[in-house]
N, C-alpha and C positions, 0 to 999 in steps of 0.2 A: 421724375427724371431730372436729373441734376443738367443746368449748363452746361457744362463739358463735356457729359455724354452725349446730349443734343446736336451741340455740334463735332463729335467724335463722330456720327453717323452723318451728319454734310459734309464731313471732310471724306468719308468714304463715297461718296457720291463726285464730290470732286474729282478725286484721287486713284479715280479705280482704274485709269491705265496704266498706272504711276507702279513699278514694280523693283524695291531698293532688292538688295544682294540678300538673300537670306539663306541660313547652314542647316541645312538636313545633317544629323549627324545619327552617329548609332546611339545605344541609352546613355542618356544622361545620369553621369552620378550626383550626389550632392544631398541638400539639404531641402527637408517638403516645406511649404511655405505654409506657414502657418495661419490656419481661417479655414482654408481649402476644403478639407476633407470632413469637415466638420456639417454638412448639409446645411448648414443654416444659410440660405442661400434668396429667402422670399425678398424679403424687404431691398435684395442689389437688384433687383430685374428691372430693366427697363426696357419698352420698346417704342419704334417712332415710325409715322409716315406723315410722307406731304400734305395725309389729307387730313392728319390731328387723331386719326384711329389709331388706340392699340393694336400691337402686331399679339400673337400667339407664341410668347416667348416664355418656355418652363424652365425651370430648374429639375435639379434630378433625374429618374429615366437609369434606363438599363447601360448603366458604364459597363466597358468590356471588363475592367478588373477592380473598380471599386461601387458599390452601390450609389455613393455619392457625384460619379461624374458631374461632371458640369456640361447640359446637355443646352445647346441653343436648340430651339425649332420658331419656324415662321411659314406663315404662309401669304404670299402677296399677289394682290389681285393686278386685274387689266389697269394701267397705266398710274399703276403704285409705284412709289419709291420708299425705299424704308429699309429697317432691318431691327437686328435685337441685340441684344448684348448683358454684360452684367460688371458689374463694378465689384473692385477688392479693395478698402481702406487697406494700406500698408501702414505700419506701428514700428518695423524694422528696421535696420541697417544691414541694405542688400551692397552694400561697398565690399563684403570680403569674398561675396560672389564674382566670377568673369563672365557671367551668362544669366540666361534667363531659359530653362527646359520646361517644355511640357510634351505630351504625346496628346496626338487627335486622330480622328477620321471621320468622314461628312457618308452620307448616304446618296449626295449628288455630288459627282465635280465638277469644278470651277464654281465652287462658292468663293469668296471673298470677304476673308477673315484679318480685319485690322487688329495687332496688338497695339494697344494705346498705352504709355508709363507717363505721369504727371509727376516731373520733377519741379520742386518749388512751383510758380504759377507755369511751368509751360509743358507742353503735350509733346513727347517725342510716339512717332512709331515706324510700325512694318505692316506691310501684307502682304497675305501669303493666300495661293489659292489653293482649295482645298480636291485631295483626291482620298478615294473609299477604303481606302485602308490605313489600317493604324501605324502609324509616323511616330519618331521621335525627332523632336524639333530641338535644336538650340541654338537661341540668339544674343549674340555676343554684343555688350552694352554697343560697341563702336558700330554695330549696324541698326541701332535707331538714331533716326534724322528727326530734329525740330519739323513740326509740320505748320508749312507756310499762313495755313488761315488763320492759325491760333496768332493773335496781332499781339495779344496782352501777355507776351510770354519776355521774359528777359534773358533766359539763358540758351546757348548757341548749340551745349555739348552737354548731355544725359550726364547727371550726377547721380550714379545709385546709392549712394550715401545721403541723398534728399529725395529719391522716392516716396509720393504720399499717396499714390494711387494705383490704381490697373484696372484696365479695359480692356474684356473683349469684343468685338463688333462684328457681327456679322450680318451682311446682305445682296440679293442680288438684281440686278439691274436691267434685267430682263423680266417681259410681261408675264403673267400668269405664272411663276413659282414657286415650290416649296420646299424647303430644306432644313436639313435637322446638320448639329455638329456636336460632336463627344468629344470634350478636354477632359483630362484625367493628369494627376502626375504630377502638378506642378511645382518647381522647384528650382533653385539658384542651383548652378554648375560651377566647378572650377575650384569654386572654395571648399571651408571644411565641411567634413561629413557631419549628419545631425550629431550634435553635445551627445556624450555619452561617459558614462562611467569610465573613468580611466581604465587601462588594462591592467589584467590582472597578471602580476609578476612572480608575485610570492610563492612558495612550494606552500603545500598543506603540514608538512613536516614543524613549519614553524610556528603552528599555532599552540603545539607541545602534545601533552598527556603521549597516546600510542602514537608511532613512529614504523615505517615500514621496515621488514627485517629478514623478507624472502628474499628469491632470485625473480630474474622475467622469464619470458615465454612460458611454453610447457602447456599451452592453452589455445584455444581456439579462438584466432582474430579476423574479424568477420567484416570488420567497416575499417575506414581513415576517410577523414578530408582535411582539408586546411584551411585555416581560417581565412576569408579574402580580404578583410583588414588589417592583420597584422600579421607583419611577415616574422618564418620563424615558429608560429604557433600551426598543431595539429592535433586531430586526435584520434584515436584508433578504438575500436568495441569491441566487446568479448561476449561470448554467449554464455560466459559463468560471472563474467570479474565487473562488466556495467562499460563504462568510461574511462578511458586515460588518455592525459593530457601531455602535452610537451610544449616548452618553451622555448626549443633552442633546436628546431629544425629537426624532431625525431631524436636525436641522440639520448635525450634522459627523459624516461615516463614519472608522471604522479597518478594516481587511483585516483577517481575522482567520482565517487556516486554516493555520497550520503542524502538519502532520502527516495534513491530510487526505491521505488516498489517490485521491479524484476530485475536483474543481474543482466540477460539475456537482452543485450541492444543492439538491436536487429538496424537500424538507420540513425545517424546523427546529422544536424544542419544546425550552421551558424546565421545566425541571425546577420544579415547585411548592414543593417544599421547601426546595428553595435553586440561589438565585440564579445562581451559578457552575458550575451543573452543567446543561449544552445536550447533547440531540442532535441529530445530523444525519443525512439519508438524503441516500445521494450514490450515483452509479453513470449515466454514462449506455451502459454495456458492461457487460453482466450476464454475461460470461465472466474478468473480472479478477479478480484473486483479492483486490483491496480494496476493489469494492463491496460499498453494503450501508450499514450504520449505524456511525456514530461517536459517541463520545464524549466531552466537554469538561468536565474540574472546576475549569478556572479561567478561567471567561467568552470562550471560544472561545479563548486564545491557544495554548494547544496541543491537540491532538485526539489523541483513542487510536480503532484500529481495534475491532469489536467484530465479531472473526471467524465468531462464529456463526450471524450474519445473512448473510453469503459463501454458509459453510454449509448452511444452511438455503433458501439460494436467496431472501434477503428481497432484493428491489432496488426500486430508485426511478428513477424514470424525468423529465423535464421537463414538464410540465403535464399530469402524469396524477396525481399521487400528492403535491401540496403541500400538504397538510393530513392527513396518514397520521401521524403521530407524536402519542400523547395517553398520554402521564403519567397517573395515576389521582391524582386530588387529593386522596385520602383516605389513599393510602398509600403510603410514601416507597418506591421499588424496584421498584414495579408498572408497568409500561407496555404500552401496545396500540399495534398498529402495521401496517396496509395494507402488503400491498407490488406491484409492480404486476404480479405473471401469479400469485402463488400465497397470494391470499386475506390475515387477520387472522390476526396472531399476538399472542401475548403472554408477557410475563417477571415475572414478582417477585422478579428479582437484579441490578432494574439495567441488563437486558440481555446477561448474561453467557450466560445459556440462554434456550430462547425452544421455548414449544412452540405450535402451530398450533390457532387456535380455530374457524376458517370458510375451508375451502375455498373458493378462486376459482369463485363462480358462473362457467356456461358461457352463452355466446351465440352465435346462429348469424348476429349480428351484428356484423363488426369493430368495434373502439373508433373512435372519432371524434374526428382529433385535429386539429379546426378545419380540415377540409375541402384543407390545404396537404400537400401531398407530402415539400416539405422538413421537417415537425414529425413526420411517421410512423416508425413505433418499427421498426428494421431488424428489431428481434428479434420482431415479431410473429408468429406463427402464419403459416404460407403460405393455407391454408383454416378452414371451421369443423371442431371448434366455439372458438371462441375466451374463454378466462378474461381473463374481464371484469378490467381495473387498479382497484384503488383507489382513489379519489381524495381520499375523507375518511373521519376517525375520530374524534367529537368526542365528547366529557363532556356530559352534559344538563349545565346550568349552577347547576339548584335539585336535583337528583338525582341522586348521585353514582355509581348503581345503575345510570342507564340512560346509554345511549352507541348513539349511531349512527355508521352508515357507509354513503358513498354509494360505489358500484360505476359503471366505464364502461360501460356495455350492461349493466349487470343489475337496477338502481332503487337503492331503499334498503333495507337489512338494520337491526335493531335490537336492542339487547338489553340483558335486564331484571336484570341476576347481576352487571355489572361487566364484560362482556366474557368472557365464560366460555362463555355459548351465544348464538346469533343465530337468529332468524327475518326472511323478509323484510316488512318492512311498504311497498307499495308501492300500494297501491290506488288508483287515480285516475292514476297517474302512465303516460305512456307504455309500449309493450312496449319491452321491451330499452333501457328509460331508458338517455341517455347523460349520466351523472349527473356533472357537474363537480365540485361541493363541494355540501357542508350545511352548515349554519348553527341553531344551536339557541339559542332562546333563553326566559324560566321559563314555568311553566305549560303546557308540552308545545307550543310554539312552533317550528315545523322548517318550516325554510325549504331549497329545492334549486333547484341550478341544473341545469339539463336542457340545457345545447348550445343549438344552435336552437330547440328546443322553449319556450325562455323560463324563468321563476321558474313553480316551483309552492310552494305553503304549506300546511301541515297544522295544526289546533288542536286534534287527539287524539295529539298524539306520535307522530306518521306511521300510523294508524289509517286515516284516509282522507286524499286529495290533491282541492289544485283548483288550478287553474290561474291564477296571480295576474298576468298581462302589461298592465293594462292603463296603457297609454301605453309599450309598447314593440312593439307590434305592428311597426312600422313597420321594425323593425330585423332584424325575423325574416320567415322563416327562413335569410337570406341570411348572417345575424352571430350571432353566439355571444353565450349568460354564461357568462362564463368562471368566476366565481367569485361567492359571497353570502356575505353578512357582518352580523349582526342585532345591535341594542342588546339584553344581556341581559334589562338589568334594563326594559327599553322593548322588546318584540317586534314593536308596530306600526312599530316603526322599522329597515330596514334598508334595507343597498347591493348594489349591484349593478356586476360589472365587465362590461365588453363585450371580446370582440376584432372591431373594426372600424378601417379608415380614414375611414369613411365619418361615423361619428355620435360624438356624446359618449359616451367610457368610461367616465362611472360615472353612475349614477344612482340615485337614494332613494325609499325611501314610507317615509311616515309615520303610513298607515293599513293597512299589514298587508297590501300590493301590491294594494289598491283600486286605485291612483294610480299611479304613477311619473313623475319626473321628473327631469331632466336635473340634476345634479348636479357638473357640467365646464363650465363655461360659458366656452370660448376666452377672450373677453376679462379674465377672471377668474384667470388663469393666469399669472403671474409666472413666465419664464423663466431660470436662473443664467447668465447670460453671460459670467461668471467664471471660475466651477469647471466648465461645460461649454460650452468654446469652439467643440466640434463640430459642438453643437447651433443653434449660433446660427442658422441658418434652419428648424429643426424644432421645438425644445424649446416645448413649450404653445401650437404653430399650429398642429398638424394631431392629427385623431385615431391613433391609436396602435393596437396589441395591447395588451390590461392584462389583467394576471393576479389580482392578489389585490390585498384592500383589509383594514386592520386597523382595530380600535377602540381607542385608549387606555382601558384597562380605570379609570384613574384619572381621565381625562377624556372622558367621549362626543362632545364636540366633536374631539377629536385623533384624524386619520386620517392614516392615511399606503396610498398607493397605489402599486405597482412595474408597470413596465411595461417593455414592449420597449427602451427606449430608457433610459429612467432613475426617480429616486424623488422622491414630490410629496407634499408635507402639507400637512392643513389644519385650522385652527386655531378655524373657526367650522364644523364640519358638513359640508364642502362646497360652501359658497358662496364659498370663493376658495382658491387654492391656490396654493404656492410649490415651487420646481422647490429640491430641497435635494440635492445632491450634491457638496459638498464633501470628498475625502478619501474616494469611493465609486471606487473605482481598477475600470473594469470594460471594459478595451481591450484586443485581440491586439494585441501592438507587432511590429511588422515588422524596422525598420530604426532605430538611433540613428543620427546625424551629429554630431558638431561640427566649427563652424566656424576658423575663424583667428582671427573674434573672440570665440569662446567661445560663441554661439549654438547651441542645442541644436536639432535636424530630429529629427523619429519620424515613421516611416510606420505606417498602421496599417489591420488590418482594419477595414473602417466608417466610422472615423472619420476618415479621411484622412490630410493632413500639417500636420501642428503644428508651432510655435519657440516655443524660451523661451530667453530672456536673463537670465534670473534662477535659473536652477539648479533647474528646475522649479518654482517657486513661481507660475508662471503662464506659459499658455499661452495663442498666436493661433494663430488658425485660417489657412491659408496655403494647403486643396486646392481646385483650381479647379473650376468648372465645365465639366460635359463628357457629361450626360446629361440628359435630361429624366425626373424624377417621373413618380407616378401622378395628377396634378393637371394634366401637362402643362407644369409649371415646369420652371425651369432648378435643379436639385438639386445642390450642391456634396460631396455625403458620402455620395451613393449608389454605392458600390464598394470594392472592396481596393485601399490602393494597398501597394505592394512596396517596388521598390527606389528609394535616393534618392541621386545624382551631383551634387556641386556642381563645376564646372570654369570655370577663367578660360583665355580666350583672347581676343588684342588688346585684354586690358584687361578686356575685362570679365567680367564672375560670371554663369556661367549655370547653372540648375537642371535636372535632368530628374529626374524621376519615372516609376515604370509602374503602370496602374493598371487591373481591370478591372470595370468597371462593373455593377452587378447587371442593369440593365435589358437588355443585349446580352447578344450571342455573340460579343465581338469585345475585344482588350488594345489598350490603347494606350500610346504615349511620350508626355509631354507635356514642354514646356521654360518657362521662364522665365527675364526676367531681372530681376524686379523682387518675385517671391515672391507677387506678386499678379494679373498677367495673367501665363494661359498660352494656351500655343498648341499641337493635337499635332502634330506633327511624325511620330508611326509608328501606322497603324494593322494590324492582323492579326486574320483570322478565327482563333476559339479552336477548338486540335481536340481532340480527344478526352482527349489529355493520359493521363499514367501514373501523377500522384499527386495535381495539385491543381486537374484538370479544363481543360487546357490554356494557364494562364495566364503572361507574364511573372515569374517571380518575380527572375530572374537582371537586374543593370545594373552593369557596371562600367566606369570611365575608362582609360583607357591613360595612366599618370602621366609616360609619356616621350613620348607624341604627342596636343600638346593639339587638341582636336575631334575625337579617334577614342572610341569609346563603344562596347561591344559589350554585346547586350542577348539572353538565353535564352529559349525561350519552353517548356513545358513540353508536350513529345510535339511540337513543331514543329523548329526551327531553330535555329543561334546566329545573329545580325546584327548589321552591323555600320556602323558610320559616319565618316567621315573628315575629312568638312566641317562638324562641329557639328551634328548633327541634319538639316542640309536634304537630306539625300539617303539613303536606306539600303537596303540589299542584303544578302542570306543569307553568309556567307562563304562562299571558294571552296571550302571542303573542309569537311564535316560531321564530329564525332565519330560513333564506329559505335554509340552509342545515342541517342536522345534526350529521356529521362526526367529533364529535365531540373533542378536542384532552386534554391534559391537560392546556388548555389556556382558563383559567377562573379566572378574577378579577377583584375588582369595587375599584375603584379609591375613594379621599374624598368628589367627587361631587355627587355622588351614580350611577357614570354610571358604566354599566355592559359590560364588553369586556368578545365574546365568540368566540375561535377561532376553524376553519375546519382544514380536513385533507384537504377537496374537494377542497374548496370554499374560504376560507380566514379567514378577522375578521370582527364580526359583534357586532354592541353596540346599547345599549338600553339606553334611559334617563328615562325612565318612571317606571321602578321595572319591566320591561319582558314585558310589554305591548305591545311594539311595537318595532322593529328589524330592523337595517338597517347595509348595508353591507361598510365596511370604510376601510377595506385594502384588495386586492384582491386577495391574493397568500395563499400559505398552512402555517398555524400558529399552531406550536406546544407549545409555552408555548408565555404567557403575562404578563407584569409585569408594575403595575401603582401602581404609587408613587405620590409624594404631588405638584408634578410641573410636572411630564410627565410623556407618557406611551409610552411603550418600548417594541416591536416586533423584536421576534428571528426568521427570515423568510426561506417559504422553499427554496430563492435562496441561501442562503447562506450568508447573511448578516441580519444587527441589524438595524433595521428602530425606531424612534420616533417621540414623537407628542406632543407638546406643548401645544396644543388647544383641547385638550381634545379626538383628532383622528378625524379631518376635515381635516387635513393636517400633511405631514409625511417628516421625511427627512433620508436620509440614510445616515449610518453613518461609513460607512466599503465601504470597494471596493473592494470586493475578489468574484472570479470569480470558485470557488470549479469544481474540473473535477470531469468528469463518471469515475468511476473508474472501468468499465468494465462492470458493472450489471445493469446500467440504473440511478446509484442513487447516483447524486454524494452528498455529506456531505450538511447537513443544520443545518440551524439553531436553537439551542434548548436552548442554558439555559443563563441567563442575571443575573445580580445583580449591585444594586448601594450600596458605601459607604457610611452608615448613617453619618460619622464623614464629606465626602467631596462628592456633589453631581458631581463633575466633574470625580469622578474616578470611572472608570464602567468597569465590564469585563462581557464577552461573550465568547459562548462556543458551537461549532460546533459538530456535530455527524450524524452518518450512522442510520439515525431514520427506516428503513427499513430492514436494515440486522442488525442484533442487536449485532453480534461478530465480526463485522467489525468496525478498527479503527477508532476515530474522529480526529476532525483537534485540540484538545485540548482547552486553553484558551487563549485569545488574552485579554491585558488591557489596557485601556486609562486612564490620570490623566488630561486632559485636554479636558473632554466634550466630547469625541470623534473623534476631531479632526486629534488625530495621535495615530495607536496601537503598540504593540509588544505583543512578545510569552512571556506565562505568565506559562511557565509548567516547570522548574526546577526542579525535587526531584517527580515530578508527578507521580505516577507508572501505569495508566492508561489515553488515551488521549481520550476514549468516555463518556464526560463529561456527566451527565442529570439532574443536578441542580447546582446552585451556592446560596451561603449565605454569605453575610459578619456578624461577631458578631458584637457586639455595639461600640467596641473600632476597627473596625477597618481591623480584621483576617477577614480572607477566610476560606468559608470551599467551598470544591469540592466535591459534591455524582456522582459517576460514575456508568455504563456499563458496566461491572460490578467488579468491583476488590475496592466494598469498600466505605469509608468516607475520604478524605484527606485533613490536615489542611495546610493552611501557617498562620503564627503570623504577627498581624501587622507591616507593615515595618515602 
């Protein structure tokens, strides 16, 4: 025991009625102090009494939120004086601090805990007496006092810029005692936040090769938060497209997922300590072996898998679990994290290891996942009893101790250690709550959304519940809150999402859900007609599904709202809102086309058929009307459209499209000859189908017989037509499977390549007459040209055929692994350079799990002979067509995050 902790503990013995000013304040931000967390902690222990015995003083012990706490215990007998303590060498310059933070709490109060700071030779401190729950403390250098017994000391006034020491001391002064104390946390206040990576500014566009070239929206946005360090930055999830980021308050999106393993990110959290470090939970197939969490240290441009979440069985699921990822704000490496069937886990490395804090509550109630069949989770349980998903894991915002979590069918869980232990605190609240998200905000403010059941609100830190709907009766129990979202530092004020068509999605109180009201008011709704050409008869007319709604932590007026269809901020509160999708790329691309004159065609899930004439810099909407909405209207962008034929005969240009409608059970052909009135021309009831539920996906021209068109239907027929659409008929002779896929096209010789899911690829020479089977594996997409035809196969490799497909040769040597679910990557999308027939690229994808990654593009310039990765600047790697333009450029339609161009090299 060093001299000055000797007498660091006489002076508490002196000094123990002696009580200087000290600041209880909320959590401290700042910088962790470096030694601390590091357990090495043996060789600073010391302990002392009058009577020359060692005290019972350990290190380490059960911290509420890091395993290294710094724990004192002592035990002192009949007419002992003593205590324990431990010493920190400081190495630092604590001068660009205004404080000194840590958090504690003792197992007895009125213990009596000296901070001791040794500047140059002399001892400033404080004490503070201790009560059983966890505190955050900050003391500001001007409240440590020189202390009187230290004689050898020269200076009057704490210089934290000559800090060489720290002490803690604790003891108590009364006979027969024993007491324990947990610090945790420690860290300088006031100053900068821990060194970090600068922020990232830059767009991805400028690192070159591909370059983004769709529109936004048209896709389903599932997440946003904001970064709480830098104001200005957020970012929004998609359950096709991964991540995308903003830098300028929402107004303009970048793609930002290369190396994710699932498209589908179900929750995203910024790391507190710095900036450039995000995770993501992604997975909507909890047998892949890359679901689970991810990790990004340079503002999502590239991701790492963080396998132990695989492992461990952590998954995330689509509006069950978009608020399951919470950082501990107190301590850099710490994180908690829902996952949706197996409970709250947690790491203090980062996420490298991760052990399991709270069991999946069971309910003999399934999860509720907005009453639609299409949103229910495949992997659920067939019966009870069912583990309740996750769906939030939030930081109290004045308490960095406590943290809740809301469970689907099980309420609210809470807990008081940092996530260490839980109890449920549910009282008031429905049986088998079907808890969407929590919302916390200071003063023990918790706010839940309950499904149908509406908003309930807690002012005991979920101690008891009441039920706060009122002015949304109206909406329930037919419609959901899908989500809540509360002004910290204002808890009377919070939002509310709905999923409805019927009513406005978001709505506000501003008295602590005495009130609510409407907070979307249609005419207040500024539509991007621009950047979402899709939308132009949906975008801020009609209500929506909304998922989550955010707060700009730097401005409370700055919201931003993701929905089914696209992302909306608002600048005043909620009282008007602007549709901002600019560069928010979130479309299954079907088909590219280019024209003769350079006009770009894309079919797409949802979103129809688009042209741009400007190299994707802007797009018109071009898909017709052909069903009726749920309002009874005439709906232009209600369906998939597939494939897209431009063909001239007697002059003129006509279009055909297949598309099939959500409203039906039926595909159809539609034609055009002006891109703006269509007419259909083929209707067919959809049957059962072998992979994408009966639809068209198959349209090809016959380049040697203009007005023949033959069109696949999936688990039906091929068909065909001679007269330009007015007339159509099965061909005479079927292939002997008919799982059919989008591999359909006739070469200049008029033969017909039709390719299976099942079965393979089958060609005709006769116009359908008669069928014979010529490549024998699963053919998703065909591509014949004027010298060969070129098969993207389901091993995972590019086959061609010179002879018309009598003979094939392969032209890849890639051996694609399972990647856990049975499926490993194949082969989908092919293009050759009209300028150079030797330069051919190819494009792999997860044709079965559809938000799981593809292997991207590989290119050859030499016939095939030798490849490389062909994905630079890419912002998605599940490719599902490729085009080259005339002169040469690449366009990529992806899986969905979009159109992506590269310019001829």
């Amino acid at each position: 025991m060093s001299k000055r902790a000797l007498i660091s503990v006489i002076g508490l013995v002196v000094l123990a009625s002696v009580w200087p000013l000290v600041v209880v304040s909320g959590q401290g931000d700042g910088q962790m102090i470096d030694g601390f967390e590091t357990g090495a902690f043996a060789d600073r222990w010391w302990g002392y009494t009058d009577s020359g015995a060692w005290l019972d003083c350990v290190p380490g012990g059960p911290g509420f939120a890091s395993d290294t706490a710094l724990l004192m215990e002592f035990a002192l007998g009949v007419d002992v004086y003593g205590g324990c303590g431990t010493e920190f060498e400081v190495a630092q310059d604590w001068s660009a601090g205004e404080s000194l933070s840590f958090d504690w709490r003792a197992d007895t109060p009125g213990l009596i805990v000296g901070v001791l700071l040794t500047s140059e030779n002399t001892t400033f401190g404080v004490y503070l007496e201790t009560g059983t729950d966890w505190q955050t403390i900050t003391l500001p250098w001007d409240s440590f006092t020189r202390e009187e017994w230290d004689e050898g000391g020269t200076l009057n006034v704490l210089d934290p810029a000559r800090i060489t020491a720290l002490d803690f001391a604790v003891g108590h002064w009364e006979m027969q005692q024993t007491g324990s104390v947990w610090i945790d946390n420690l860290r300088l206040s006031g100053g900068p936040t821990t060194a970090a990576p600068a922020p990232d500014t830059a767009p991805d566009s400028a690192a070159g090769g591909w370059r983004p070239a769709g529109f936004g929206a048209a896709g389903n946005f599932i997440g946003v938060a904001f970064d709480p360090n830098q104001p200005g930055v957020v970012y929004a999830t998609s359950d096709v497209a991964g991540v995308l980021r903003s830098a300028d308050g929402g107004q303009t999106w970048e793609v930002r997922s290369a190396g994710l393993g699932n498209y589908q990110v179900s929750a995203i959290a910024v790391d507190p300590f710095d900036s450039n470090t995000l995770y993501a939970g992604t997975g909507g197939f909890t047998g892949t072996s890359h679901a689970g969490m991810y990790v990004s240290t340079d503002a999502g441009r590239t991701w790492s898998h963080l396998a132990s979440t695989a492992a461990n069985n952590i998954t995330y699921r689509r509006f069950r679990t978009a608020q399951v990822i919470a950082p501990d704000p107190t301590q850099p490496g710490v994180i908690l994290t829902g996952s949706r069937q197996n409970g709250i886990w947690r790491s203090i490395d980062s996420g490298q290891t991760w052990s399991q804090v709270l069991g999946a509550p069971l309910s003999d109630t399934p999860p509720q996942v907005f009453g639609d069949e299409l949103l229910n989770d495949e992997d659920d349980p067939a019966g009870p009893p069912y583990p309740a998903p996750t769906s939030s894991v939030v930081f109290a915002p004045d308490d960095a101790h406590t943290v809740y979590a809301g469970f689907d069918g099980a309420g609210v869980f809470k807990s008081s250690d940092g996530g260490q232990t839980w109890a449920p605190v549910s009282f008031g609240l429905p049986d088998a709550a079907p808890v969407k998200g929590v919302a916390v905000g200071n003063g023990g403010v918790v706010y839940a959304a309950v499904g149908s059941w509406g908003v309930y609100r807690s002012t005991d830190g979920g101690a008891s519940w009441v039920r706060a709907n009122t002015g949304l009766e109206a909406l329930l129990p037919d419609h959901w809150i899908t989500s809540v979202t509360v002004q910290p530092d204002a808890p009377d004020t919070a939002y509310a999402t709905v999923f409805s068509y019927d009513y406005p999605n978001v709505w506000r109180t501003t008295d602590g859900g005495q009130n609510w009201s409407s907070a979307w008011d249609m005419a207040s709704i500024t539509p991007d007609l621009v950047y979402d050409p899709a939308g132009i008869f949906d975008a801020g007319v009609y209500p929506t599904l909304t998922w989550q709604l955010a707060i700009d932590p730097f401005d409370p007026q700055h919201l931003a709202v993701v929905n089914l269809w696209a992302i909306y901020t608002s600048r005043d509160g909620g009282n008007s809102w602007q549709e901002t999708v600019q560069g928010a790329q979130n479309t299954c691309v079907n088909n590219v086309t280019v024209g003769d004159d350079g006009v770009w065609y894309a079919t797409h899930w949802d979103a129809g058929i688009l042209s741009s004439a400007d190299q994707g810099a802007t797009w018109t909407l071009l898909s017709p009307p052909h069903s009726l909405d749920y309002y009874g209207q005439v709906d232009p962008v209600s369906g998939h459209y597939w494939g897209l034929e431009r063909v001239t005969v007697g002059g003129t240009l006509y279009t055909f499209t297949t598309v099939d409608p959500w409203s039906y059970d039926h595909s159809l052909v539609l034609r055009s000859t002006d891109g703006v009135n269509w007419e259909e021309v083929l209707r067919l009831d959809r049957p059962d189908g072998e992979w994408l539920g009966g639809v068209m996906l198959g349209l090809a021209a016959d380049p040697s017989q203009p007005g023949t068109l033959y069109v696949a239907q999936d688990g039906g027929q091929v068909y065909v037509t001679t007269d330009n659409g007015f007339t159509w008929a099965p061909t005479a002779g079927q292939p002997g499977d008919n799982s059919f896929s989008y591999a359909l096209d006739v070469d200049s010789a008029g033969r017909i390549f039709a390719g299976t899911v099942n079965d393979g690829l089958w060609r005709s020479v006769d116009g359908g007459a008669s069928w014979e089977l010529v490549y024998p594996d699963t053919v998703f997409r065909v591509l014949a040209t004027d010298s060969a035809v070129y098969v993207p196969a389901g091993d995972g490799n590019l086959y061609r055929s010179t002879d018309g497909g009598d003979t094939w040769a392969r032209l890849t040597d890639l051996a694609p692994a399972d990647q856990g679910d049975g499926v490993p990557l194949q082969g989908f999308a092919v293009a050759v350079d009209p300028t150079d027939p030797d330069h051919i690229v190819f494009g792999l994808r997860d044709t079965w799990h559809a938000a799981d990654a593809g292997g991207g593009v590989l290119e050859s310039f030499d016939g095939g002979a030798t490849w490389t990765p062909a994905n630079e600047g890419l912002g998605q790697l599940s490719v599902s067509t490729l085009t080259f333009t005339p002169d040469g450029g690449l366009i990529a339609g992806t899986s969905c995050a979009g159109i992506w161009f590269r310019p001829a090299q």
